[in-house]
C-alpha angles and dihedrals in degrees: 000000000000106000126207095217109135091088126123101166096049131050143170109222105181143331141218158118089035094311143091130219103209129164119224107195105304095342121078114210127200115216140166112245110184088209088072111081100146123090130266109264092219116353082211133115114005098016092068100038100043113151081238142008124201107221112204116217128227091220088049135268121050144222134221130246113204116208085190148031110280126184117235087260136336133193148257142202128214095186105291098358122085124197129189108235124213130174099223133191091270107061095253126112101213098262138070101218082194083071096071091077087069098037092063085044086049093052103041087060098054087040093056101031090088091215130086107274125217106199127194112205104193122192078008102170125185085353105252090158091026082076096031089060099041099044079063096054104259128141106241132192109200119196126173130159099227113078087203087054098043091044081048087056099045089057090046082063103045086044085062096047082261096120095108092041116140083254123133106199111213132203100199150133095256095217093053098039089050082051097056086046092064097043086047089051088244110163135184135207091204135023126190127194142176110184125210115231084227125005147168122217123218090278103036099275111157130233125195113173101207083057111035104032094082105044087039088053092045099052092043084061073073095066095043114118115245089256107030123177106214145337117218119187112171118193133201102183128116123251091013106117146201094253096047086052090047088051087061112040081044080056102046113021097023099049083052114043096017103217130112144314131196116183127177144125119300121211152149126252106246103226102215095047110023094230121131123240112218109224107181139299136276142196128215124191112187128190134237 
């Protein structure tokens, strides 16, 4: 298990009954996580008085009841890093706390390689590693295929004195920029990924990850650099495990560039307990 424990402006208080008490910064939020199927210890405290609590609907989809005034977003730090905050539709905040795990191993790597670094972030969101990467001096490439999720981004650099980095901030469908990349001789010493389970690129293309991760991660072995440093791919789908991701980054990066893979379960310490919530898997591949 690889533990995101290093926050001081996140926490996960408790969990049950199918939902999380975390705190972001000075506001506690209260949010289904499907991981979660024991029982609250005491519904009592925070529980009843969270800043804001995520209703799921029978019919699909939520909204949120706020017991306070909230402003629209706010913002919070992980050491050097800063992230706008901003309860959505969808229950999400626009950021995954479990990822920081990743974000101190990434930097340690591009701090220590003693070479400049050219990351890739793929299906890269709100830009949590966008600025992880960047606050350490590499070059990034960021694509996504959401405009509202790139612009987000954008404003998480600039938050963490990151707005003249050496970052191009792409709105694309992943599969055919990295396509292009290859045609244009592009290549990267370091590529970064987080797959949707599903997903719909700008123009309606279709992801399925069960379909489309392996021959993806094998055609992005094309736009490696002769030398890279790591590839990173983080999943959130169910039934996918660490093993199966393992076996393909052993068939694709590893067959290449020979080096080394880790793969687990990635997840956050639950204050009140002391237990741990998984939160997904990742793969790393590390070079020689």
């Amino acid at each position: 298990m690889y533990n995101a424990d290093l926050w001081k402006d996140y926490e996960l208080l408790d969990t049950g009954n199918g939902e999380k008490l975390e705190r972001w910064g000075s506001f506690v939020l209260r949010r289904p996580d499907p991981q979660v199927i024991w029982p609250i210890a005491s519904e009592t405290g925070r529980w009843k008085t969270a800043d804001g609590h995520y209703h799921r609907s029978s019919s699909g989809g939520g909204e949120w009841e706020f017991r306070t005034k909230m402003p629209d977003r706010w913002s919070i730090s992980y050491g050097e890093l800063k992230f706008h905050i901003k309860p959505t539709s969808f229950k999400h905040t626009g950021l995954f706390p479990e990822q920081a795990v990743n974000w101190t191993w990434m930097m340690d790597k591009i701090r220590n390689a003693g070479r400049p670094i050219n990351v890739l972030n793929l299906f890269a969101y709100t830009g949590g590693a966008t600025v992880a990467a960047a606050a350490t001096g590499a070059e990034v490439c960021h694509v996504d295929a959401s405009k509202g999720m790139v612009q987000w981004a954008k404003e998480n650099a600039e938050l963490s004195g990151l707005a003249s980095a050496p970052v191009r901030y792409i709105t694309d469908d992943v599969f055919k920029f990295v396509q292009r990349e290859e045609r244009r001789g592009k290549r990267y010493d370091a590529i970064i990924m987080d797959p949707p389970s599903y997903g719909r690129g700008p123009n309606g293309e279709m992801w399925k990850l069960e379909q489309n991760l392996f021959p993806f991660l094998e055609f992005c072995t094309t736009i490696l650099s002769e030398n890279p440093l790591f590839v990173l791919v983080n999943s959130y789908t169910t039934g996918l495990s660490p093993t199966v991701l393992h076996n393909m980054l052993q068939m694709t990066v590893s067959r290449k560039f020979k080096g080394s893979i880790h793969c687990g379960e990635i997840g956050i310490p639950i204050t009140a307990s002391g237990l741990t919530l998984p939160c997904g898997i990742l793969g790393r591949w590390e070079g020689q």
